[in-house]
C-alpha positions as CSV (number, residue, x, y, z in Angstrom):
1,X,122.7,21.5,-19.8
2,X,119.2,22.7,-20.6
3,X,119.7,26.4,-21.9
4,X,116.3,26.7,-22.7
5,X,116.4,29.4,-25.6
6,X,119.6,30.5,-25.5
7,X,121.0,27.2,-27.5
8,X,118.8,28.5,-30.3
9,X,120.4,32.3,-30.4
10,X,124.0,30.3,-30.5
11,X,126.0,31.7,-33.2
12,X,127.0,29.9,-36.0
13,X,130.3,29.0,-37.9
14,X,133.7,28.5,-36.5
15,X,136.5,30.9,-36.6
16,X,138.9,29.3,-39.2
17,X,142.6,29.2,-40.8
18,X,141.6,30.6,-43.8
19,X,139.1,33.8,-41.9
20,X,142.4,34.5,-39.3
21,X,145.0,34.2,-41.8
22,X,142.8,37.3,-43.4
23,X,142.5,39.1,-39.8
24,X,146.1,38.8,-39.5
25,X,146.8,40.9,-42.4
26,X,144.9,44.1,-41.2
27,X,146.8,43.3,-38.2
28,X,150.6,43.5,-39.6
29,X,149.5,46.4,-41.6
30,X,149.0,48.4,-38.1
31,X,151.9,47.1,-36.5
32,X,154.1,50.4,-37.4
33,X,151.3,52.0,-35.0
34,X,151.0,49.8,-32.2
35,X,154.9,49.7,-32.2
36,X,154.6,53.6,-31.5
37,X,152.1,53.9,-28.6
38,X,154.1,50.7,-27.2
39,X,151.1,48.8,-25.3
40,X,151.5,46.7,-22.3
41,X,149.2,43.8,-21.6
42,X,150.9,42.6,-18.5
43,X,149.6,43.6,-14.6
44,X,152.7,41.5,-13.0
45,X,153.5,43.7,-10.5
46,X,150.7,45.5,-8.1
47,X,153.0,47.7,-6.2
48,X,154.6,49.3,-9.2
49,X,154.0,53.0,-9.7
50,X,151.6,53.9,-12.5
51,X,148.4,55.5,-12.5
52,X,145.5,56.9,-14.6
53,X,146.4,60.5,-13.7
54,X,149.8,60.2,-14.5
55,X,149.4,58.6,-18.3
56,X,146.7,61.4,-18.7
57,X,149.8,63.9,-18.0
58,X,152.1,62.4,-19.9
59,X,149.7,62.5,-23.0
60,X,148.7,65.8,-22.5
61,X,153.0,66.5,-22.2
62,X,153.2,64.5,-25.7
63,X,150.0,66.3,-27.9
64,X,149.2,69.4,-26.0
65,X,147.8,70.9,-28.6
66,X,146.3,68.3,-29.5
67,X,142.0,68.3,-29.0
68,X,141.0,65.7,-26.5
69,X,137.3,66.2,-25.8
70,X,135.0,67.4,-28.2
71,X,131.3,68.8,-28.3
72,X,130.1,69.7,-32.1
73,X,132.5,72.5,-32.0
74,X,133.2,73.1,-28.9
75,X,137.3,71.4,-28.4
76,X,139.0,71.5,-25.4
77,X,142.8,70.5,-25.9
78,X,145.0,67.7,-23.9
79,X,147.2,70.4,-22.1
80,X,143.6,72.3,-21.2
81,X,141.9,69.5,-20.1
82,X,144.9,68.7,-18.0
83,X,145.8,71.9,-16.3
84,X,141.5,72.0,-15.4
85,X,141.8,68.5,-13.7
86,X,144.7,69.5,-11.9
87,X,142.9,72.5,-10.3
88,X,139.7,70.7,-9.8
89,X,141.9,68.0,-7.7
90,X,143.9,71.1,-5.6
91,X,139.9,72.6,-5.0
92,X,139.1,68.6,-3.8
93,X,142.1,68.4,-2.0
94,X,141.1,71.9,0.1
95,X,137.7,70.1,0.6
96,X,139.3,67.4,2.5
97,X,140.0,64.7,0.1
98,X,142.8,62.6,-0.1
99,X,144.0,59.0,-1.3
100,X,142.0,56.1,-0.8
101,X,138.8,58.4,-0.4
102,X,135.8,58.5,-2.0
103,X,134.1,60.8,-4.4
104,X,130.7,60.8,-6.1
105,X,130.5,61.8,-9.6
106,X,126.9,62.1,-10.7
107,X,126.5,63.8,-14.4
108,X,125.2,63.5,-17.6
109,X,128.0,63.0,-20.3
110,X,129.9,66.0,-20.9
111,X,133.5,67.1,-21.0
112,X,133.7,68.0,-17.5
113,X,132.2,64.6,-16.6
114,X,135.4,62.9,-17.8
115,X,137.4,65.9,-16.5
116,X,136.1,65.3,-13.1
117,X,137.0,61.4,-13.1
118,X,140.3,62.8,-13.9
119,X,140.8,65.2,-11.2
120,X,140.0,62.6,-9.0
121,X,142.2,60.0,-9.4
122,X,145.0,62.5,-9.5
123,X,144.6,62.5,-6.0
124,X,144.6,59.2,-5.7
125,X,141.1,59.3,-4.3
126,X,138.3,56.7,-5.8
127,X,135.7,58.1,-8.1
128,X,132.5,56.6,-7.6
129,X,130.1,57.0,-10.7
130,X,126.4,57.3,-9.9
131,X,123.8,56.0,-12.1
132,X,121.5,58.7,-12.3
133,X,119.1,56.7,-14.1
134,X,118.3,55.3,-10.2
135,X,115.9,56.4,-7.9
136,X,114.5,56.5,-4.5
137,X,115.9,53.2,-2.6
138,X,118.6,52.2,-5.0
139,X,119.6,55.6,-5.3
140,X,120.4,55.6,-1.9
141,X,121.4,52.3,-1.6
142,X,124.2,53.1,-4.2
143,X,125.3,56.2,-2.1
144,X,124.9,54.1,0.8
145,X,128.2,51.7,-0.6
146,X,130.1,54.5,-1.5
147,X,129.4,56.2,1.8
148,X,130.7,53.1,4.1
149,X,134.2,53.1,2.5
150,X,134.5,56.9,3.8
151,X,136.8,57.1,6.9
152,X,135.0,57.8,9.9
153,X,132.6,61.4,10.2
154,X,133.9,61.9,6.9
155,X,131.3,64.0,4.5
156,X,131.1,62.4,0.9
157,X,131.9,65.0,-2.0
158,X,129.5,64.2,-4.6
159,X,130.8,66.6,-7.6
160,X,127.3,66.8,-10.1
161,X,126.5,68.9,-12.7
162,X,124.0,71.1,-12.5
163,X,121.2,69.0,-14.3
164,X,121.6,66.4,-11.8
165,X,121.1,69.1,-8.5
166,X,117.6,67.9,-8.3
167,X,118.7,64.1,-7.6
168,X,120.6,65.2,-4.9
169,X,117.3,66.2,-3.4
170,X,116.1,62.3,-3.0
171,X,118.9,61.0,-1.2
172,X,118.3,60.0,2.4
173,X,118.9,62.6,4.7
174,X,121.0,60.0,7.2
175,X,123.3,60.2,4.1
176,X,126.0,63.3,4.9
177,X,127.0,64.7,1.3
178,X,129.4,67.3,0.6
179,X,127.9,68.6,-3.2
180,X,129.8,70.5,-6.0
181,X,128.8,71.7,-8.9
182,X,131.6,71.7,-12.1
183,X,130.7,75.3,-12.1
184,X,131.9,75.4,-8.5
185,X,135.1,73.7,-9.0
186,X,136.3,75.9,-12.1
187,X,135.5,79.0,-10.3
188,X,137.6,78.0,-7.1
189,X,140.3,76.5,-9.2
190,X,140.9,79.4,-11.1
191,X,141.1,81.5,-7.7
192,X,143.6,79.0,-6.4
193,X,145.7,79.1,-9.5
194,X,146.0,83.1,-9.6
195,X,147.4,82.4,-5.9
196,X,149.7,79.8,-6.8
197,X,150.5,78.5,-9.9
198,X,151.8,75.3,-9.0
199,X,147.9,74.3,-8.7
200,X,148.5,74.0,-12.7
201,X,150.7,70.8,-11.9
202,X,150.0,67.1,-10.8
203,X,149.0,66.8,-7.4
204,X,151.9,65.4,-5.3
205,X,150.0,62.5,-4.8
206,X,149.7,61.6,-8.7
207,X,153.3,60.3,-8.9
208,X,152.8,57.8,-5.4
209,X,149.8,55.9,-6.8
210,X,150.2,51.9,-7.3
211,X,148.9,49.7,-9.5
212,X,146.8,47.8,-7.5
213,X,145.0,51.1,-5.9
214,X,141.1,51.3,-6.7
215,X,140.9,53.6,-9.3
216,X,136.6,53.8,-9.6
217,X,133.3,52.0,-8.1
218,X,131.8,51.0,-10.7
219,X,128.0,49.9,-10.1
220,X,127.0,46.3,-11.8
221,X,124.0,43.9,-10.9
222,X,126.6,41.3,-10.8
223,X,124.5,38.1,-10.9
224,X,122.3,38.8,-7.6
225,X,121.0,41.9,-5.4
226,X,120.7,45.1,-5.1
227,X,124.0,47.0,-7.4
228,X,127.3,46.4,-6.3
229,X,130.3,48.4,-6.8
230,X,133.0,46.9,-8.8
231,X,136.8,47.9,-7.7
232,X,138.6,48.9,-11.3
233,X,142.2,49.2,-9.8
234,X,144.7,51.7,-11.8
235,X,146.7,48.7,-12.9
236,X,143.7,46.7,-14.6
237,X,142.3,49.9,-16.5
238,X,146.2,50.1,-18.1
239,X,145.6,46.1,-19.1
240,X,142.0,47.5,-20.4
241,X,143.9,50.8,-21.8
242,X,146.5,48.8,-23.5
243,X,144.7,45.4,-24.7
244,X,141.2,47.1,-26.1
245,X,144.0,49.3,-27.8
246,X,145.4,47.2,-29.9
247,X,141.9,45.8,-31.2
248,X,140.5,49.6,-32.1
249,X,144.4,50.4,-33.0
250,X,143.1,54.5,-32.8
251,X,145.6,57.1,-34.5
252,X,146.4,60.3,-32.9
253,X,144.1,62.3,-35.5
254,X,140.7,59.6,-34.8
255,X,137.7,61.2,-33.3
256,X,136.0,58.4,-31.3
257,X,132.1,59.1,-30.8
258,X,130.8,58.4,-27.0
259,X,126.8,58.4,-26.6
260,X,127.0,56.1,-23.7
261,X,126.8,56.8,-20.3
262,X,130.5,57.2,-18.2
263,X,129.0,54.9,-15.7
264,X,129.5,52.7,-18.0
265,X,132.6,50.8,-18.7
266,X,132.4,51.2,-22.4
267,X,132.5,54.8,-21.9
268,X,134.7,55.4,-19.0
269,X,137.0,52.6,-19.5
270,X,136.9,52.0,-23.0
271,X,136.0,54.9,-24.7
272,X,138.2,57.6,-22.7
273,X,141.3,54.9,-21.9
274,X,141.6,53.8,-25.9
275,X,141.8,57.6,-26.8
276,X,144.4,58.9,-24.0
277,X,146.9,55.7,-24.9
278,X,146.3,57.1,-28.9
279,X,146.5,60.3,-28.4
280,X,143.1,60.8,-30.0
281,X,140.1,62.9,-29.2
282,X,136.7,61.7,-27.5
283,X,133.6,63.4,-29.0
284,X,131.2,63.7,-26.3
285,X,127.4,63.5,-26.8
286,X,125.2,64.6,-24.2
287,X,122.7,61.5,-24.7
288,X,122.5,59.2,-27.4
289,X,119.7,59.4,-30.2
290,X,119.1,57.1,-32.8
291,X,117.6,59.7,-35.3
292,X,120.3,62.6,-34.8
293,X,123.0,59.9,-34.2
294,X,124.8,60.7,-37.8
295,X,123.9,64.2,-37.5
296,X,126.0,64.4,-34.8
297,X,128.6,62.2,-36.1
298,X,129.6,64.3,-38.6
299,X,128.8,67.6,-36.5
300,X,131.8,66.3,-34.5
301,X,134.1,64.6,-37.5
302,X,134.0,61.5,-35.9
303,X,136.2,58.4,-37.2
304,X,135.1,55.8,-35.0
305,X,132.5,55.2,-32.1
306,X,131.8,52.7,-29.0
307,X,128.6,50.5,-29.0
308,X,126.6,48.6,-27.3
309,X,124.0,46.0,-29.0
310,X,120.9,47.9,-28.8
311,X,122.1,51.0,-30.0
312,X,123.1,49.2,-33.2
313,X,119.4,48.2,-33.2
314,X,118.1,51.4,-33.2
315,X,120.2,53.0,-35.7
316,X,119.0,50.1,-38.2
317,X,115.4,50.7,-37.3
318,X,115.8,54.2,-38.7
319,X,114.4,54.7,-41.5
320,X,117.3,55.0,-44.4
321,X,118.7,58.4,-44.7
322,X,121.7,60.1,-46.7
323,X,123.6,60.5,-43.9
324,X,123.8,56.9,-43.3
325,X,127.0,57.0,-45.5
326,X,127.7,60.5,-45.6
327,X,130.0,60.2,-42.4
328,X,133.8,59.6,-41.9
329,X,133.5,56.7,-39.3
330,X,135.4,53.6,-40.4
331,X,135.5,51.6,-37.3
332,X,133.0,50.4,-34.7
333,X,133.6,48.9,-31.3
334,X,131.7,47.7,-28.3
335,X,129.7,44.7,-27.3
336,X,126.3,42.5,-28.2
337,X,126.2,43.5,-31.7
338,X,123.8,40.4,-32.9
339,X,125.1,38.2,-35.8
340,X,121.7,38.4,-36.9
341,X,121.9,41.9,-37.7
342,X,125.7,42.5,-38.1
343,X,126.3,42.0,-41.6
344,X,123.3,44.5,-42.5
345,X,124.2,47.0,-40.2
346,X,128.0,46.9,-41.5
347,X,126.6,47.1,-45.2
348,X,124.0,50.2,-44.6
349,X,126.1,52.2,-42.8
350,X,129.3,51.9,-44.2
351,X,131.5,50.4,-41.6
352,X,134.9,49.2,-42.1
353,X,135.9,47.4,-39.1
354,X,133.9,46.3,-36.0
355,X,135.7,45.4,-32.8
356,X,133.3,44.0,-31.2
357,X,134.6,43.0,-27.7
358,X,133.2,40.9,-24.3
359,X,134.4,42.3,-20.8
360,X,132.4,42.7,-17.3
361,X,133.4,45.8,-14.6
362,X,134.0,42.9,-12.3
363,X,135.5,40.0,-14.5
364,X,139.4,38.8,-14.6
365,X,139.5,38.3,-18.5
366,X,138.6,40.2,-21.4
367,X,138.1,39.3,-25.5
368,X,138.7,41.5,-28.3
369,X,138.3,40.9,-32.0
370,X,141.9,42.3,-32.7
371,X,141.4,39.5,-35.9
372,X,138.6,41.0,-37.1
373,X,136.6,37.9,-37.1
374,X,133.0,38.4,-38.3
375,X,130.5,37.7,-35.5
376,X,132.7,36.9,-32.3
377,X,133.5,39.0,-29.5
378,X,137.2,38.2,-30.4
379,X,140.5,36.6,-28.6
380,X,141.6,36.3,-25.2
381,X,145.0,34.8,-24.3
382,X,144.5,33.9,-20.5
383,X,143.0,30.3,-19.2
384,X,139.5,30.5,-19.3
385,X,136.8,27.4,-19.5
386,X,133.2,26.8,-20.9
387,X,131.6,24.4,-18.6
388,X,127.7,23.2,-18.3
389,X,125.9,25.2,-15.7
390,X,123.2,25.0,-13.8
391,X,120.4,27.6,-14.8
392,X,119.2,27.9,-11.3
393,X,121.9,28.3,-9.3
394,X,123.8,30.0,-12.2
395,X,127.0,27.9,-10.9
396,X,128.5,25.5,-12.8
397,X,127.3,21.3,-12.7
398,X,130.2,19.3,-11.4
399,X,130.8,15.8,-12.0
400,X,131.2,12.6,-10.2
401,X,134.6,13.9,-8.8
402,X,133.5,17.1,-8.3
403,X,135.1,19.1,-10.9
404,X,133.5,21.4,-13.2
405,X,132.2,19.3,-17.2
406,X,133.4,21.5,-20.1
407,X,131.2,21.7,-22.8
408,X,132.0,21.1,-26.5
409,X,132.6,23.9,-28.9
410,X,129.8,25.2,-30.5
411,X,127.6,24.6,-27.2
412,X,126.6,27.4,-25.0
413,X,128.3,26.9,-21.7
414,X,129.1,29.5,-18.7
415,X,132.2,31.0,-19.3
416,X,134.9,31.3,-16.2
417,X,138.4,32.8,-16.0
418,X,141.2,31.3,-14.5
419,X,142.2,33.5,-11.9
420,X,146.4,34.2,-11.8
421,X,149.3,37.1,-11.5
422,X,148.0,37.8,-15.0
423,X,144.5,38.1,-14.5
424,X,143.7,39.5,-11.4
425,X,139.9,40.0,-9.6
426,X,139.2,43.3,-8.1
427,X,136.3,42.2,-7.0
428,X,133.6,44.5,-5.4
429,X,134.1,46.7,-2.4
430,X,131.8,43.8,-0.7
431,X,134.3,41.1,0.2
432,X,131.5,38.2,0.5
433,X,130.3,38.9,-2.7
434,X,133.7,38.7,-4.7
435,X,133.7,35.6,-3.7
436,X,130.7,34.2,-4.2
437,X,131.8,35.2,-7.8
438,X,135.2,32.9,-7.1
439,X,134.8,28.7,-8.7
440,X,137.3,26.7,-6.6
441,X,138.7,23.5,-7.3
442,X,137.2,23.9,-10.7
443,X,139.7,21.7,-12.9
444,X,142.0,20.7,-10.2
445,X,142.2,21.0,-6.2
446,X,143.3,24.5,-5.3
447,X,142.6,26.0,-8.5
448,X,140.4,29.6,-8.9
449,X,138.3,30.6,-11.7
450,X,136.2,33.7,-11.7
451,X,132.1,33.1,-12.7
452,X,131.4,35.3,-15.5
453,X,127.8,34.6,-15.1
454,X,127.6,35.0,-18.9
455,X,126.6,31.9,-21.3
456,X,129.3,32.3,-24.7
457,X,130.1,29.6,-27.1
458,X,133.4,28.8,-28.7
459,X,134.0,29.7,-31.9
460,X,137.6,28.3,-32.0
461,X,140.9,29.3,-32.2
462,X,140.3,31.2,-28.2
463,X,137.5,33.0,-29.6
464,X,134.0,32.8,-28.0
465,X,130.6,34.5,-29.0
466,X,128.2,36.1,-26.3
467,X,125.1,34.2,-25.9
468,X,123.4,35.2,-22.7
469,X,123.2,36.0,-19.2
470,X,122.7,33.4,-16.2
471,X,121.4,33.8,-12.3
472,X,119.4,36.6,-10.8
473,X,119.7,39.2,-13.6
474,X,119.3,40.1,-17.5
475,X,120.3,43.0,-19.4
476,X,117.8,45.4,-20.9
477,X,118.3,48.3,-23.0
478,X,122.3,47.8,-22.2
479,X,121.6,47.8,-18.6
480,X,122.3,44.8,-16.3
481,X,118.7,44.1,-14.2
482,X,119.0,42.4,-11.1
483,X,115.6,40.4,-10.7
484,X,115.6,40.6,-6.8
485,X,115.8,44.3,-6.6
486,X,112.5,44.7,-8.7
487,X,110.8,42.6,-6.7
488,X,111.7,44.4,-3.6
489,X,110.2,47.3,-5.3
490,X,107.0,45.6,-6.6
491,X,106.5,43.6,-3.3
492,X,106.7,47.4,-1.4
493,X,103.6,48.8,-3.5
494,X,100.1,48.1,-2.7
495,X,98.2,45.4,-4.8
496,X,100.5,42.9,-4.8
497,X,100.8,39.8,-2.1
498,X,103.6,38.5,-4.1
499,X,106.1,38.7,-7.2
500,X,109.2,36.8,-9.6
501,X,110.5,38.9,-11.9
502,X,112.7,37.7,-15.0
503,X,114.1,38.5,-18.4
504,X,112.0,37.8,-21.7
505,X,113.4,37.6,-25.1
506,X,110.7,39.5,-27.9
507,X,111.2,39.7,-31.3
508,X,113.5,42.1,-33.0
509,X,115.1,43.5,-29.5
510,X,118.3,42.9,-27.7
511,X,118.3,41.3,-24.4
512,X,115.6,40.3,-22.2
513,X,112.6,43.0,-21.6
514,X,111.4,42.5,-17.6
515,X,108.1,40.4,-16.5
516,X,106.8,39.5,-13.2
517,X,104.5,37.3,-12.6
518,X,102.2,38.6,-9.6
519,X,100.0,37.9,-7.1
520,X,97.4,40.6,-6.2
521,X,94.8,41.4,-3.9
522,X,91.7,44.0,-4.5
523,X,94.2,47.2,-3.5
524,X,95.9,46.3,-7.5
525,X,95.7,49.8,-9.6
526,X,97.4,49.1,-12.7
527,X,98.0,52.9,-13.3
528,X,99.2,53.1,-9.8
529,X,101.4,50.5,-9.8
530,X,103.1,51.7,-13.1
531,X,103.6,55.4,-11.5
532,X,105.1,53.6,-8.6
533,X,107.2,51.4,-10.0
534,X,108.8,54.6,-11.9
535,X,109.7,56.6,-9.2
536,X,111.4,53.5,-7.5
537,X,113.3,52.2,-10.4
538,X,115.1,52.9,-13.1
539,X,113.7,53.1,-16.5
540,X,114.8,50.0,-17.8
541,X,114.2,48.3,-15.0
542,X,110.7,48.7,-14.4
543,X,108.8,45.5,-16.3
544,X,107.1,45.8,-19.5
545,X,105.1,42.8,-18.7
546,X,102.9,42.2,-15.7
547,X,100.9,38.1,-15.4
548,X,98.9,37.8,-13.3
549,X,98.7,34.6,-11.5
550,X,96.6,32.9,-8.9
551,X,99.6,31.9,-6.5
552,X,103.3,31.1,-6.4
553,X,104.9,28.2,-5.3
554,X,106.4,28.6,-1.8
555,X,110.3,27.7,-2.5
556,X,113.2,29.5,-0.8
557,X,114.3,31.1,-3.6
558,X,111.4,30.9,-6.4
559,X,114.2,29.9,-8.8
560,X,112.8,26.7,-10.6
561,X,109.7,28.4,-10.9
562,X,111.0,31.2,-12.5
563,X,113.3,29.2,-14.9
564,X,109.3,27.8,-16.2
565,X,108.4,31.7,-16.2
566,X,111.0,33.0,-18.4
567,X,110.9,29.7,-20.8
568,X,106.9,30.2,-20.9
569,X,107.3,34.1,-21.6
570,X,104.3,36.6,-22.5
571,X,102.9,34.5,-24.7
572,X,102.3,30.8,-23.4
573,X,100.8,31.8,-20.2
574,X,97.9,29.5,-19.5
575,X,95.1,32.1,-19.8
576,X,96.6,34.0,-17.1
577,X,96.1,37.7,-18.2
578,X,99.1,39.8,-19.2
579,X,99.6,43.5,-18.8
580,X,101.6,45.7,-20.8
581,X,103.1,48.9,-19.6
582,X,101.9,52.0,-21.4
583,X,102.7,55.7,-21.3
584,X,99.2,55.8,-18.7
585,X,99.8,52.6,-16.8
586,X,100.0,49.2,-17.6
587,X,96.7,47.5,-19.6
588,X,95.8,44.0,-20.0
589,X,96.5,42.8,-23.2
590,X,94.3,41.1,-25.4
């Protein structure tokens, strides 16, 4: 399998007897505390009754007093944030909505953000969460998805903060949106709770939801295309609740840190599901900053906080500070932490435990270093397989007899999940494209494995490390790219006949920063073409590297060509010139 430059960021070392016999100590020592929040990892039954809104209740019934969500000094308690979400879901439910609907949530973090979800999935309606990062046609091509699964003439509620109003303005008017503010739903809820109290209490529907009910719409890249939403049913965020759980092992008087995004699984699923199964408080940060990050940290008396690779990165490229120890954090977790940089970051800042873990919105399995083993993304117990792959179609090479070759360990390979009763696909609201995702007959005839579309190696012992990411799309700046949907926008912008976009690696930076190679005609504006490319896409999206070439070859899919691309990257480019986006533009580099 030629994985170009992704064999050489492989991970060393093996996971051994000796490393998990030391794992399994911190392990036992917990056990008195996993034993009390009593997780469990199994999804058996679909139809059972459990849902997110319901476990929220209970918790909030268990610590009441206890502080869930947190801003510097600003705590809002379990039985407060409950008794709000119930009376944003009665003002939802006057609106019209009602299970198996639809909601928008658009917001930058806050606690209302998380109280929102909440409220929604009380009513056993889906929350749809809105990157509002996204602009002009994948902004509306996001509302767009969520819009078709509305029943017919049906308006779709998009609650928003007030910060986010303005993006509102740029969806397409064919689009019929229904917009509240959080402002808006505490004022009505509070009206409707001083004319009936029983708005305090779980929406009727709370107690009927299933397992198997959609939950949220999460938005991924997937491997191809414009974003798709992702189905996280209520059963698969308990598995999520209960099996991150037992790596971060939380107790009820942790602070957990959360700069990411809620779009994003680490933050929504992760971060807010660890803490309700615990007990424990989320500290929310508006946005995350690498220079006020400890500041902040200590503001709110964290214990712990969620990652994702680059952020590590940034905090190490900080220049050394006495708050870089002067925090209470002890723990960690999250994914793409580099081995490269994970012993130094550990050392400088004081970190006890990282639980690093690998997961996708979409995916069937999940790993999590509940071993603590140094550089992996940790254990999973299900069937899963690391076979060779083909890097253009992203799908894995079969052999002679059809079935899919395994790689050894130690090799980078694509890494698929044996789909079962225990490990489930929601897939995305899109029926062709979950299975596109689906690898039949992969071992033996009538088998189904789900296509990660990520290359890992294994480390042994069911442990893998991440290596990198296969098909149409990379990740940038902790964001998942998809390569067609930048061309759409560069192909729409005058100046350019023609483009391929792909992922680059550069020194020093996690991921891989966006390039297109270009054809252009006497219309290209460099300045232009940067200003346009902004208001289309989202930040980390738009490419920080432009080549110029003389043609591309005509294929149907440009796909070996832009394998050659990405291998060749900004640097070995044949004299073709090379832009560089600026703060002005983009300028030729020299």
């Amino acid at each position: 399998m030629n994985t170009g430059s992704a064999t050489e960021s492989a991970p060393a070392g093996t996971v051994t007897w000796t490393s998990l016999a030391k794992g399994t100590v911190g392990l036992v020592k917990d056990l008195p505390l996993i034993a009390r929040q009593r997780p469990s990892l199994l999804h058996l039954n679909p139809q059972r009754r459990w849902s997110i809104g319901k476990a929220f209740a209970d918790a909030a019934a268990k610590h009441p007093d206890s502080p869930f969500l947190r801003v510097r000094e600003r705590v809002i308690t379990y039985d407060e944030c409950n008794r709000r979400a119930n009376r944003w879901a009665a003002v939802l439910a006057e609106r019209g909505v009602r299970r198996g609907d639809v909601v928008a949530v658009v917001a930058h973090n806050s606690p209302e953000c998380v109280i929102a979800m909440l409220a929604i999935v009380k009513l056993g309606a889906i929350t749809g969460m809105i990157n509002y990062n996204q602009t002009g046609d994948a902004l509306n091509h996001s509302f767009g998805v969520l819009t078709a699964a509305l029943r017919d003439d049906t308006a779709l509620v998009v609650v928003h903060d007030d910060e986010s109003a303005a993006l509102l303005d740029g969806v397409d008017e064919t689009i019929a949106t229904l917009p509240l503010r959080f402002a808006d739903l505490d004022d009505t809820g509070v009206a409707l709770a001083a004319q009936d109290p029983g708005v305090d209490e779980n929406p009727a529907a709370t107690a009927q939801i299933r397992a198997d009910d959609p939950a949220y719409y999460i938005f991924t890249s997937g491997t191809t295309g414009w974003p798709k939403a992702s189905i996280m049913s209520h059963g698969r965020w308990q598995v999520a609740m209960n099996g991150f759980g037992l790596g971060l092992r939380l107790r009820p008087d942790d602070v957990l840190f959360v700069t990411l995004p809620f779009y994003h699984n680490n933050a929504l699923t992760i971060s807010v599901a660890t803490a309700i199964g615990a007990g424990a408080c989320l500290a929310v940060s508006p946005k995350f900053s690498a220079s006020r990050f400890w500041d902040e940290a200590i503001a709110n008396d964290a214990t712990a906080f969620c990652y994702i690779g680059e952020l590590c990165r940034y905090l190490l490229a900080q220049l050394r500070k006495l708050v870089d120890r002067a925090h209470r954090i002890r723990m960690a977790a999250g994914n793409g932490l580099r081995p490269e940089i994970w012993d130094e970051f550990v050392d400088r800042f004081g970190i006890d435990r990282v639980v690093e873990f690998y997961a996708a919105s979409e995916s069937n399995i999940g790993f999590v270093n509940i071993l603590d083993q140094p550089k992996t993304v940790g254990f999973c117990p299900l069937p899963f397989l690391v076979v060779e792959a083909d890097q253009d179609t992203g799908l894995p090479r079969r052999d002679a007899e059809g079935r899919v070759i395994r790689v050894p360990k130690g090799r980078p390979g694509l890494l698929l999940g044996k789909i079962s009763m225990l490990a489930r696909i929601d897939g995305y609201t899109d029926p062709a494209a979950t299975e596109k995702k689906i690898v039949r007959d992969a071992v033996r005839k009538g088998d189904q494995y789900f296509n990660s579309g990520d290359l890992v190696v294994d480390r042994g012992f069911r442990h893998i490390a991440f290596v990198d990411r296969l098909g149409d799309t990379f990740r940038w700046k902790g964001e998942n790219v998809a390569t067609t949907e930048v061309e759409a926008a560069l192909n729409a912008v005058a100046g350019i006949s023609e483009s391929v976009v792909y992922g680059v690696q550069i020194p020093d930076s996690d991921g891989r920063a966006g390039m297109a190679a270009v054809v252009v005609d006497d219309a290209f504006d460099p300045a232009a073409l940067a200003a346009a490319l902004r208001a289309r896409l989202p930040h980390y999206a738009v490419p920080l590297y432009l080549r110029v070439v003389p043609e591309l070859t005509q294929t149907s899919t440009f796909k070996n060509q832009r394998v050659a691309l990405r291998e060749q990257g900004y640097s070995d480019t044949n004299g073709d010139p090379v832009y560089a986006l600026e703060s002005d533009g983009y300028a030729e580099m020299s």
